[in-house]
C-alpha positions in Angstrom: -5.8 -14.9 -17.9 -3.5 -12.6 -16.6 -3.6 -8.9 -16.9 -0.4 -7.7 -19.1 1.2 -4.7 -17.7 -0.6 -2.3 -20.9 -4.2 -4.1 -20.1 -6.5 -1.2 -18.6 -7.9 -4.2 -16.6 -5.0 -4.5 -14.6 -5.6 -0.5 -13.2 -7.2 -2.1 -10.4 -4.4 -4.5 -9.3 -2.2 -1.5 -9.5 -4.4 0.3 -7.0 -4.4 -2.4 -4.7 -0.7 -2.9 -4.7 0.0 0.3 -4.5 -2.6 1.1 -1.2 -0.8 -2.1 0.1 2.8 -0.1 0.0 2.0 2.8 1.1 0.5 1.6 4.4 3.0 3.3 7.0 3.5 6.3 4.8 -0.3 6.9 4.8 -0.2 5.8 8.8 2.4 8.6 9.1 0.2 11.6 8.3 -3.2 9.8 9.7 -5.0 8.6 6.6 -5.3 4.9 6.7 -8.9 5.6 8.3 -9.7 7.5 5.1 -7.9 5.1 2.6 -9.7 1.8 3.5 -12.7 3.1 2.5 -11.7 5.3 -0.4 -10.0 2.5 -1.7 -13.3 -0.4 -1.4 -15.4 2.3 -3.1 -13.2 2.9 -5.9 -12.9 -0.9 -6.2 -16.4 -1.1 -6.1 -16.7 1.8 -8.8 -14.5 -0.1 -11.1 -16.6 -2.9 -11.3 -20.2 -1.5 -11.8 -18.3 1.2 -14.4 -17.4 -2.4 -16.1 -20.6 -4.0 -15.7 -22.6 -0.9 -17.0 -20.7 -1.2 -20.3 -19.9 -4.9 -20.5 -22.4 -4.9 -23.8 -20.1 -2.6 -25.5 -17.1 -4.1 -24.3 -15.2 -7.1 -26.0 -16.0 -10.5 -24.7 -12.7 -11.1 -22.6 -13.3 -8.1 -20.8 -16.2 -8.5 -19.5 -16.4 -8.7 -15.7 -17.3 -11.9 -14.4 -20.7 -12.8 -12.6 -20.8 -12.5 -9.0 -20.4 -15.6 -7.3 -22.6 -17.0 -5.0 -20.2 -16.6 -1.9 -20.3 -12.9 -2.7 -23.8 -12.8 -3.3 -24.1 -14.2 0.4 -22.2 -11.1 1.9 -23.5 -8.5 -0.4 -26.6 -10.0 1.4 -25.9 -10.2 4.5 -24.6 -6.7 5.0 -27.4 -5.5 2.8 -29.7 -6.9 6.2 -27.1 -5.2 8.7 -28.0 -1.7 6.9 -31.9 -2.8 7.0 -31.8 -3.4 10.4 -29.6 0.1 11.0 -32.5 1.8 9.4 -35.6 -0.4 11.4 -33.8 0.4 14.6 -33.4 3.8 14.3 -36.8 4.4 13.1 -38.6 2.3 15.9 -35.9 4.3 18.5 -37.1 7.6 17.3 -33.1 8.3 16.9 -33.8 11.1 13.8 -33.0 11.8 10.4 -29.5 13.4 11.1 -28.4 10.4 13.6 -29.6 8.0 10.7 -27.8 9.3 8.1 -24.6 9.8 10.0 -25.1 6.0 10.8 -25.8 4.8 7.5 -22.1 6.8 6.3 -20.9 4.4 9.4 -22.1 1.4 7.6 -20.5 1.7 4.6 -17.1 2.5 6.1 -17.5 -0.6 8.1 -19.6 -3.4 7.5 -20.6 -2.4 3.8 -16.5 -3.1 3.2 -17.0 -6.8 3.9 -19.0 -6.6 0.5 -17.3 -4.3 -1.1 -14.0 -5.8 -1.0 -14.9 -9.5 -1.5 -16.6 -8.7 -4.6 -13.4 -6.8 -5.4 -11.5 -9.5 -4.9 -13.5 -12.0 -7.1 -14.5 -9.8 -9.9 -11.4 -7.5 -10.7 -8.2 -8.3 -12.1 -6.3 -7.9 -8.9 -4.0 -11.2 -8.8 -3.0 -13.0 -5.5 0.7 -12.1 -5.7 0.2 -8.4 -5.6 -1.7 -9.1 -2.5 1.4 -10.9 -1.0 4.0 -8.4 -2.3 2.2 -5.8 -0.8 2.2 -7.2 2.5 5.9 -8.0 1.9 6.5 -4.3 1.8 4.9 -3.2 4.6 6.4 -6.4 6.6 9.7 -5.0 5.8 9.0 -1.2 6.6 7.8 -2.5 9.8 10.4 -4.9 10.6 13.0 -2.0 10.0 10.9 0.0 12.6 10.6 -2.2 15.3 13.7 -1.0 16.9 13.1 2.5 17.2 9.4 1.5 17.9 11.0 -0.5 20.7 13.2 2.0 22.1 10.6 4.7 22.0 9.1 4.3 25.6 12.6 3.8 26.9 14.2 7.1 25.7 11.3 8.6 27.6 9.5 9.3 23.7 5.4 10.3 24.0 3.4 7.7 23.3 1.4 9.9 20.9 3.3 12.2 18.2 -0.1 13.6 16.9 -3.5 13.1 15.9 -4.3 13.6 12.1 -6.0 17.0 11.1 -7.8 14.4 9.1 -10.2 13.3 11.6 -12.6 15.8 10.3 -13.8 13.7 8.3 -15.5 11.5 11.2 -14.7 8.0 12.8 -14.4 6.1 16.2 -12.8 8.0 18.0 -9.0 10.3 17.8 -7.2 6.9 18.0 -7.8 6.2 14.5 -6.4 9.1 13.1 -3.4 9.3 15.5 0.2 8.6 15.2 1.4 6.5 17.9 4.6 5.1 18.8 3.5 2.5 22.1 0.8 2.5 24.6 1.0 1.7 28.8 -1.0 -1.0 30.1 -2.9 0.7 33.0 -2.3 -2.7 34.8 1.3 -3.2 34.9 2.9 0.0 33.2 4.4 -2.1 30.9 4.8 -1.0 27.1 2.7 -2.7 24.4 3.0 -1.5 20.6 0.2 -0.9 18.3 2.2 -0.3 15.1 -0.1 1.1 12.2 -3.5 0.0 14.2 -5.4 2.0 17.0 -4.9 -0.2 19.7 -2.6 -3.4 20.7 -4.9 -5.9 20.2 -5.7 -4.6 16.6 -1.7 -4.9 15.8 -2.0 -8.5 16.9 -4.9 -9.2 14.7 -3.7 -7.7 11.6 0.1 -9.5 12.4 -1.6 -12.8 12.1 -3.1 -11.5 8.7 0.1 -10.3 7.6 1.7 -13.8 8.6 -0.9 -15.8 6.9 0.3 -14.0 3.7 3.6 -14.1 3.9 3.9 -17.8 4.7 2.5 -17.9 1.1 5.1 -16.0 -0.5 6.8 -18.3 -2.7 9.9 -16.0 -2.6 11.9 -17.3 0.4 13.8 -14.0 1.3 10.5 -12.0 1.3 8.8 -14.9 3.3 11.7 -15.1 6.0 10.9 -11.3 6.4 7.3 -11.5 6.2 7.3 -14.2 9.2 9.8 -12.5 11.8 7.8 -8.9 10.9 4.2 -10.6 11.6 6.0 -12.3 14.8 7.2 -9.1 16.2 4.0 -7.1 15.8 2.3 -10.4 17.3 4.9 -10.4 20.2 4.8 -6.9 20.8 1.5 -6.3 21.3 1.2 -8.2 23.8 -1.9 -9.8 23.1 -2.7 -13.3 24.5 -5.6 -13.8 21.3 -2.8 -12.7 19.1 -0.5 -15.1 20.4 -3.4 -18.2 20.5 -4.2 -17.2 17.1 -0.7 -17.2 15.5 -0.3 -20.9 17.2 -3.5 -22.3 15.7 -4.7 -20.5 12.8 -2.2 -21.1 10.2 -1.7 -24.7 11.4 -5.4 -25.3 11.8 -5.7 -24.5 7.8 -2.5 -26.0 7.0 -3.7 -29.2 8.5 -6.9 -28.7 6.6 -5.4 -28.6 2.9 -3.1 -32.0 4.0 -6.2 -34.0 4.6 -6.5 -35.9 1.7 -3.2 -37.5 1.7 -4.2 -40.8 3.4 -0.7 -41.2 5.1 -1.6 -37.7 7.5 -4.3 -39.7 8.8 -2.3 -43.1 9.5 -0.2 -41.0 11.3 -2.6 -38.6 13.2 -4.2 -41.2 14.2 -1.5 -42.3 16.6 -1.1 -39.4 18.4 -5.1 -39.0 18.7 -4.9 -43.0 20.5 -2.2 -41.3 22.9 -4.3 -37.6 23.6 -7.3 -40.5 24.2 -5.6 -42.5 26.5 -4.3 -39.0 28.2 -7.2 -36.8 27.9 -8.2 -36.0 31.5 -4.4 -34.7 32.8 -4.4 -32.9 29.1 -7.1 -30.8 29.8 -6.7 -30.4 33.2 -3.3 -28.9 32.0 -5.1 -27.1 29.2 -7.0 -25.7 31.5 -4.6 -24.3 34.5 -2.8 -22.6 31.8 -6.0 -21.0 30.3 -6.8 -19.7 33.9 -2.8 -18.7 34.2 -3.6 -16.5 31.2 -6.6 -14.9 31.8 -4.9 -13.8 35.0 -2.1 -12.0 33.4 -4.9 -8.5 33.0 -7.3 -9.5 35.5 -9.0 -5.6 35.1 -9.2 -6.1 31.2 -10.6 -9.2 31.5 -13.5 -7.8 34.1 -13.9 -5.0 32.1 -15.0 -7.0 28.8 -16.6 -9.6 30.9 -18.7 -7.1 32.3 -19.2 -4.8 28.6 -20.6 -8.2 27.5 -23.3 -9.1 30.5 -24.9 -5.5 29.9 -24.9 -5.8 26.3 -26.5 -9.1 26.2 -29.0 -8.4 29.1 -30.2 -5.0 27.4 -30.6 -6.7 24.1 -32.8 -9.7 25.6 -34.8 -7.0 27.6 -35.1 -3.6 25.3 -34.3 -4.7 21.6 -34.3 -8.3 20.8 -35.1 -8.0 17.0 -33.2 -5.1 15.9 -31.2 -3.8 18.5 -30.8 0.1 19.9 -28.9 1.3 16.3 -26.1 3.2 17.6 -23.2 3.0 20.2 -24.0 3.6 24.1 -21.3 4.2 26.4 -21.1 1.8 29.9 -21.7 2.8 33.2 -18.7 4.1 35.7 -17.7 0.3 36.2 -16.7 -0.3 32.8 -15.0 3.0 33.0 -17.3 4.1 30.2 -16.4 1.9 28.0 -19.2 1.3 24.4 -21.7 -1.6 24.9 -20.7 -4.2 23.1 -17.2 -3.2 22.5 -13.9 -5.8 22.6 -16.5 -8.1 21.1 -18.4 -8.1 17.9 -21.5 -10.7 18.6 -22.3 -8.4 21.5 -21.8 -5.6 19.8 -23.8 -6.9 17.2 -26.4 -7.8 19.8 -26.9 -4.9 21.7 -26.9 -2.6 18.1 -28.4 -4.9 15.5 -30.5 -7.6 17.1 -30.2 -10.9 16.4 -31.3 -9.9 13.0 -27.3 -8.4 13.0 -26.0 -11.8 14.2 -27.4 -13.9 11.5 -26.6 -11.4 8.9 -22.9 -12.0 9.9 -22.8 -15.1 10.7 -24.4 -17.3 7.8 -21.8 -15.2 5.5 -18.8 -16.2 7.4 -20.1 -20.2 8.3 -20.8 -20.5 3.9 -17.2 -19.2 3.5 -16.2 -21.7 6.2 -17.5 -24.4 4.5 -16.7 -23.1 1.0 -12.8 -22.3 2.0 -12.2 -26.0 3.9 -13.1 -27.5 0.6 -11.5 -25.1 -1.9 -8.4 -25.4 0.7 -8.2 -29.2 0.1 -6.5 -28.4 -3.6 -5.5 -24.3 -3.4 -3.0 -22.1 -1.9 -5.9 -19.7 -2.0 -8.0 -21.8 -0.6 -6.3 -22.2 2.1 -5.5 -18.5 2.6 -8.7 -17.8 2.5 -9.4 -20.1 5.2 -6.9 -19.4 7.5 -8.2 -15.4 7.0 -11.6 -16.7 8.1 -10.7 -18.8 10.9 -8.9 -15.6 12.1 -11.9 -13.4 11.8 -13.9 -16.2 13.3 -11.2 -16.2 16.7 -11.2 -12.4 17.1 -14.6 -12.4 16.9 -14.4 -12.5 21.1 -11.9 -10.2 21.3 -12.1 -7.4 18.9 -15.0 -5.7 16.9 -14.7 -6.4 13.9 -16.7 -3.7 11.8 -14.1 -1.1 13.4 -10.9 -2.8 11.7 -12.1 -3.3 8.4 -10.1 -0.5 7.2 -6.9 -2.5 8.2 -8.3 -6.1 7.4 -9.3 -5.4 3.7 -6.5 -7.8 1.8 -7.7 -10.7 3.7 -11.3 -9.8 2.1 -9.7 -9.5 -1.3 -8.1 -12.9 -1.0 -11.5 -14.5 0.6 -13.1 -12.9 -2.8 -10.3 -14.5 -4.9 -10.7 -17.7 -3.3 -15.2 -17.3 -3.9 -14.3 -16.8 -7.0 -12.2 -19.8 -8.0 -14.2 -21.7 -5.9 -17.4 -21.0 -8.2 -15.0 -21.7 -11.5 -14.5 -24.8 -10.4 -18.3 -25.7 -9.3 -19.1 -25.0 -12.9 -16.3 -26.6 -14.6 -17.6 -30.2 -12.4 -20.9 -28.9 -13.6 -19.8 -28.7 -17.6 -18.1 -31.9 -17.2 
């Protein structure tokens, strides 16, 4: 049942909406670092609040129980922070190292609980979600041009960096406001938007375009496409660009499949790709090579973060990893272990025990979205969300941009949690 606009239940969709909006305001004076994981901790507050007093509350205002797809993640980052604490004891790293660690887990990976379970227990509804992103599409989309012009009027790449980064995080990036970046490579000008780097902006584009191709409002979702497609464009990323090609169709494909006349006529095409396979990949994979070459440095750069990450973790820490960030050797101009890639990262700081913890949690919600995606616009959402975290997985570290991904975790925890409805209304029936 919806929340009416009086119901105290609906604070929390109000919240969320509201974080949503003020995305480039709070950008503008640094704080979007801070307000990601304000914001999952309030959400989080707002449901054990409610479950502490569901005895004394009335029946239809009782928070739901968790479902099982939450349960999984609250799990599985529950065994990231075990192995945080197992890795710095056996490291001998110290009490003020672990503790400053442990703050770094729940501003990163404890968010992947946080906001699922927020998203599947709280009133927050599906459209505010959308509208949300609408806003900040728009905002954006009415930015691009100076954001564009910027490097050209001979503008600083970097206004300022945030007072704010007191409070701790990555690295200055995070709290700065930037208008463009200059790849080293080429000189030419990328643009990172409301994200630290340019392959960030590209990542949350494709989240923001997931969204707004479900707006149901066909102004707003006009405007949601183009703004996702310019941040996508101009960042320049080639994932960003693979991503925005594949993911949406991929789970678009996905929610047709049980109309039997898609697979009368898929199947013709599939005869012809048969008959044509070996000049298709061949072709497939020229332009693959064509694309890697376009930042050769980058791409030895990551190439070689990833060898020294795996090879330390086989050799030093196979079980629970080293427990914090190392910087590379001159080569990778110093550069984290691990970095531009989150199952190294997870490697070389977690273990294997890291890997699995992530991994099993996003392979259930695989299987659990592709199913729930066959009947639901959530469903589906959800799924093309996942599929995105699964592709940028090799390009991006994921922990780090969990502050800017949280409304695809919401949605995920939406879609968990109509998922498990449905498991037990088959079940009642």
């Amino acid at each position: 049942m919806a929340a009416s606009a009086t119901d105290p239940r609906a604070l929390e969709d109000r919240v969320v909406g509201l974080s949503l909006a003020v995305t480039w305001p709070c950008y503008a004076i640094g704080g979007l670092y801070v307000l990601g994981p304000v914001l999952g901790v309030t959400l989080t507050g707002i449901y054990l609040l409610r479950a502490y007093l569901a005895p004394m509350l009335p029946g239809a205002q009782r928070p739901p129980g968790i479902p099982i797809g939450v349960w999984i993640w609250i799990a599985g980052m529950i065994v990231m922070l075990i192995s945080l604490l197992v890795a710095h004891f056996a490291n001998n790293l110290g009490t003020g190292q672990t503790i400053k660690s442990t703050i770094g887990w729940a501003k990163g990976w404890g968010l992947f609980a946080m906001f699922a379970l927020a998203g599947a227990c709280l009133r927050i509804k599906f459209e505010t979600v959308i509208k949300g992103a609408a806003i900040t599409g728009l905002i954006s989309l009415l930015l691009t041009p100076a954001l564009f012009m910027a490097p050209k009027v001979g503008l600083p790449e970097v206004l300022f960096v945030s007072p704010l980064k007191a409070v701790g995080g990555p690295g200055p990036e995070f709290f700065a406001v930037q208008l463009y970046s200059i790849n080293p490579g080429d000189g030419t000008a990328r643009w990172r938007y409301f994200t630290p780097w340019s392959p960030a902006a590209a990542y949350i584009g494709n989240l923001y375009l997931i969204l707004a191709l479900e707006d149901k409002r066909p102004v707003w979702r006009i405007i949601g496409v183009v703004s996702a497609l310019a941040i996508i464009v101009l960042s320049a990323s080639r994932l960003g660009l693979a991503a925005a090609m594949a993911v949406w169709p991929t789970a678009f494909g996905v929610s047709q499949l049980r109309r039997s006349v898609l697979w009368i006529f898929g199947s013709i095409p599939t005869f012809g790709m048969a008959l044509f396979a070996q000049p298709i990949l061949i072709k497939v994979n020229d332009t693959l090579d064509a694309v890697r070459g376009m930042r050769a440095d980058s791409n030895r750069v990551r190439e070689a973060l990833g060898r020294i990450a795996v090879d330390r973790w086989r050799t030093e820490a196979p079980m629970w990893g080293h427990g914090v960030v190392e910087n590379g050797p001159h080569y990778v101009e110093y550069m984290p272990i691990g970095s531009h890639h989150t199952w190294f990262g997870l490697l070389f700081i977690k273990g294997i025990t890291g890997v699995f913890a992530f991994a099993i949690p996003l392979l259930w919600s695989l299987a659990e979205f592709t199913l729930l995606a066959l009947s639901s616009p959530k469903g589906r959402a959800a799924l093309a969300i996942t599929l995105l975290m699964v592709l940028f997985t090799v390009g991006e570290n994921l922990e780090m941009l969990i502050y800017l991904f949280w409304p695809g975790l919401v949605v995920m925890g939406m879609a968990m949690r109509e998922a498990a409805d449905r498991r037990t209304e088959e079940f009642s029936s």
